[in-house]
C-alpha positions in Angstrom: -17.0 -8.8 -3.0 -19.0 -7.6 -6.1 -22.0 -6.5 -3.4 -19.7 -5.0 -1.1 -17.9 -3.5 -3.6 -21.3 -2.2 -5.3 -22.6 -0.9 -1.9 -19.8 1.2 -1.2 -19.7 3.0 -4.5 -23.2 3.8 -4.4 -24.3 3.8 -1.1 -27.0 1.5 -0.5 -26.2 -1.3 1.7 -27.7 -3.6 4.1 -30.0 -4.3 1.4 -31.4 -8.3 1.6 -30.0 -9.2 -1.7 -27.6 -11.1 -3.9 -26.0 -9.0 -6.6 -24.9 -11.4 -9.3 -23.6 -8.6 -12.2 -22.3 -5.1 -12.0 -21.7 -3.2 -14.9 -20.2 0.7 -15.4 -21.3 3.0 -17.9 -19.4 5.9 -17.9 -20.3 7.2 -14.9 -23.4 5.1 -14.0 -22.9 1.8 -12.1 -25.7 -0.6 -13.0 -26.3 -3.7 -11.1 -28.3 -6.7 -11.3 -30.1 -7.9 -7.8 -31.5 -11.5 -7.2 -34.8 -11.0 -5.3 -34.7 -13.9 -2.7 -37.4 -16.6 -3.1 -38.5 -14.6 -6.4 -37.1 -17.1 -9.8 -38.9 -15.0 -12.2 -37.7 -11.6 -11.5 -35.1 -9.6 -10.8 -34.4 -5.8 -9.5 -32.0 -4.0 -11.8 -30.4 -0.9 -9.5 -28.9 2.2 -11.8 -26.9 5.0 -10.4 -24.1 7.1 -10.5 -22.8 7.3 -7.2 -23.6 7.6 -3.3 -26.4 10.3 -2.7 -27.7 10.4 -6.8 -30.4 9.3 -8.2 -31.5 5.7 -7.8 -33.5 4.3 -10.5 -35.0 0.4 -9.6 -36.2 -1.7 -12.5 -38.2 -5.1 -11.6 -37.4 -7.4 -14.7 -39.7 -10.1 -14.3 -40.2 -12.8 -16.4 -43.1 -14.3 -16.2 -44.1 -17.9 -18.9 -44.9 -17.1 -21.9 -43.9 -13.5 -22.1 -40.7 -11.1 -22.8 -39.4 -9.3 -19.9 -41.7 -7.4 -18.4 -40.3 -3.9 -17.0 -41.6 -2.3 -13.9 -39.9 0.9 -13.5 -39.8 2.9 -10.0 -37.3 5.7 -9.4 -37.1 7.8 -6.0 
């Protein structure tokens, strides 16, 4: 329901993941993504809406260290 929910308000769907937390700032939806067969990290997806900006942060978390932060955005 969440993903659903999450790909209609932004947009993106069809994607091959499991969101497990949506969260709205104002008027940016953030959403954490569980990258399948991936423990250690997780894609954080940031936007305000369907045709804006996406930004993608991998949050992996690898032994030993903080979270690590790749950043892409489109």
């Amino acid at each position: 329901q969440v993903k659903e929910d999450f790909e209609k308000r932004t947009g993106l769907e069809g994607g091959n993941f499991e969101v497990y937390r949506l969260k709205k700032h104002g008027t940016t939806y953030v959403v954490d993504v569980h990258i399948p067969g991936n423990q250690n990290c997780r894609l954080q997806i940031e936007t305000s809406g369907p045709g804006k900006p996406v930004l993608e942060r991998y949050l992996c978390n690898k032994e030993g260290d903080e979270d690590t932060t790749y950043i892409k955005t489109d």
